[in-house]
BALOBA-1460 file (C-alpha; in Angstrom, 3 decimals):
// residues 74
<rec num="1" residu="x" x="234.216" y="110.871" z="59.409"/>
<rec num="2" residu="x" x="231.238" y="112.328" z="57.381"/>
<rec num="3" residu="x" x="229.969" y="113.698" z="60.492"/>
<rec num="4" residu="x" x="233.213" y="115.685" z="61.531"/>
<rec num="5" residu="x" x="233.850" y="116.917" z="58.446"/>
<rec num="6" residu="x" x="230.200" y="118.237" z="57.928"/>
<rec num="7" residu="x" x="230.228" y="119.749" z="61.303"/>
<rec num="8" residu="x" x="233.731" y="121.655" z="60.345"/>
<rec num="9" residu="x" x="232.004" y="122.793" z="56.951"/>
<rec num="10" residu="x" x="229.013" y="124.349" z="59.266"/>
<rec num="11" residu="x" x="230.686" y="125.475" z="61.824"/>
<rec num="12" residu="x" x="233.763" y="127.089" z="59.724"/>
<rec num="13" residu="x" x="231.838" y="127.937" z="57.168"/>
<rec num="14" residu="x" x="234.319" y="126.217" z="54.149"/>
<rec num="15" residu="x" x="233.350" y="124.001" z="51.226"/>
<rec num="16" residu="x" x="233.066" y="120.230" z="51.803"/>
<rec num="17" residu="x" x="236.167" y="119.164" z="49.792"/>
<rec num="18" residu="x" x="238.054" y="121.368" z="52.397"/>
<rec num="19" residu="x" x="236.547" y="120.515" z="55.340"/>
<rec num="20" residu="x" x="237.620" y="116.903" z="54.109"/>
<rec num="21" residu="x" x="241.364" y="117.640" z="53.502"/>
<rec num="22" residu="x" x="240.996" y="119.607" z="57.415"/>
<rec num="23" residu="x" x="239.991" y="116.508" z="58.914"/>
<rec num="24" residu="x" x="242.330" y="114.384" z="56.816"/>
<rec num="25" residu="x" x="245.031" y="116.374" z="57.703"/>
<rec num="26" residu="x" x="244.331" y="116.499" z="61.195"/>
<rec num="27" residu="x" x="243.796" y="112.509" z="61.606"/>
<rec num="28" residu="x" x="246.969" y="111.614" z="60.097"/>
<rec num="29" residu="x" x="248.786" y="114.366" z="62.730"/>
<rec num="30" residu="x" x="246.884" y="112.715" z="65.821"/>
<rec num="31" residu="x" x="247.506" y="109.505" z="64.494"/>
<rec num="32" residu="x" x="251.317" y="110.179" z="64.376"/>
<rec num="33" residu="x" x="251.374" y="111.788" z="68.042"/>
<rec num="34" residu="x" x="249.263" y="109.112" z="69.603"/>
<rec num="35" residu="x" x="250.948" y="105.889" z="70.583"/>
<rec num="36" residu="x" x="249.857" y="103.181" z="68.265"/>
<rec num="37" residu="x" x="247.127" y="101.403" z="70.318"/>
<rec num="38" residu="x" x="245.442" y="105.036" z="70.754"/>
<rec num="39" residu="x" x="246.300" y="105.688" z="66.794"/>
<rec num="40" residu="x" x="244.198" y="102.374" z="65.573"/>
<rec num="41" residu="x" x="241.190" y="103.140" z="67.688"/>
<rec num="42" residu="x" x="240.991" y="106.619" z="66.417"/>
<rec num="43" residu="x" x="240.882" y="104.671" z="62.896"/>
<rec num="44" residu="x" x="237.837" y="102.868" z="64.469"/>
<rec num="45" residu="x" x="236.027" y="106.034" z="66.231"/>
<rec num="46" residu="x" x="236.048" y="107.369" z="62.699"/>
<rec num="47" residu="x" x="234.813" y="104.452" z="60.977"/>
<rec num="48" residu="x" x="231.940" y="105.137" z="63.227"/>
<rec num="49" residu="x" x="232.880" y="102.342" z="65.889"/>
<rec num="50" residu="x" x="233.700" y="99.328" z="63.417"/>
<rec num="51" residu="x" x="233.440" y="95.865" z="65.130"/>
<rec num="52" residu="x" x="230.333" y="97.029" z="67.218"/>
<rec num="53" residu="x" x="232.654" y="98.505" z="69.965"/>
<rec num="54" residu="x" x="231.940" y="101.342" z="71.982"/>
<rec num="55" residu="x" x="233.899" y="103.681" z="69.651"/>
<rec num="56" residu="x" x="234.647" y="106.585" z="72.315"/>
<rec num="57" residu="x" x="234.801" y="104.531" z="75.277"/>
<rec num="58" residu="x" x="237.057" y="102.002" z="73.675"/>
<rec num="59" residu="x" x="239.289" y="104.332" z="72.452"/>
<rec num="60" residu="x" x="239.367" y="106.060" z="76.400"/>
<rec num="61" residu="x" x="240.267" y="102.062" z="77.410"/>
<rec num="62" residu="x" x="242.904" y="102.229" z="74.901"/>
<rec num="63" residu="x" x="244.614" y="105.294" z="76.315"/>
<rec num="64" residu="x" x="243.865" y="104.186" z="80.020"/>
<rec num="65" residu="x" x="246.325" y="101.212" z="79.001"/>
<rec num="66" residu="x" x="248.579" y="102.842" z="77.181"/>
<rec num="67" residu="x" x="249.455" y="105.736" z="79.664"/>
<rec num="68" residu="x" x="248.522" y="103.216" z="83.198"/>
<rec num="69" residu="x" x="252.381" y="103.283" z="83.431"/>
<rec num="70" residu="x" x="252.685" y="106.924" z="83.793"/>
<rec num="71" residu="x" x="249.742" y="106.833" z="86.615"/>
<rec num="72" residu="x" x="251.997" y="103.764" z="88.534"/>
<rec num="73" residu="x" x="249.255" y="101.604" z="86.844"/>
<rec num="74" residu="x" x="250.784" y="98.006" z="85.270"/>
């Protein structure tokens, strides 16, 4: 999470404490829209890919399964 929230403070151009709260506030929102599977790897891909997964590419698995029933996928 470091990461994103240095990359909002250079690229917005606010102090760290507020690019913090940004991100904060922003994870909790896409946590709350995603379905839960998507929500906990998000958790992970911020934790910087805890577990030694993929990070990114697990989290794409986890949405692959959790939307394969919209795509006639079981």
């Amino acid at each position: 999470m470091d990461e994103l929230v240095k990359l909002v403070t250079d690229k917005v151009g606010i102090s760290p404490d507020q690019a913090q709260k940004a991100v904060a506030t922003v994870m909790g929102f896409l946590k709350d829209k995603l379905p839960g599977p998507l929500g906990e790897q998000l958790d992970k891909v911020m934790a910087g890919g805890a577990g030694g997964s993929g990070g990114l590419g697990d989290m794409a698995g986890a949405a692959e399964s959790a939307l394969g029933g919209l795509f006639g996928k079981k």
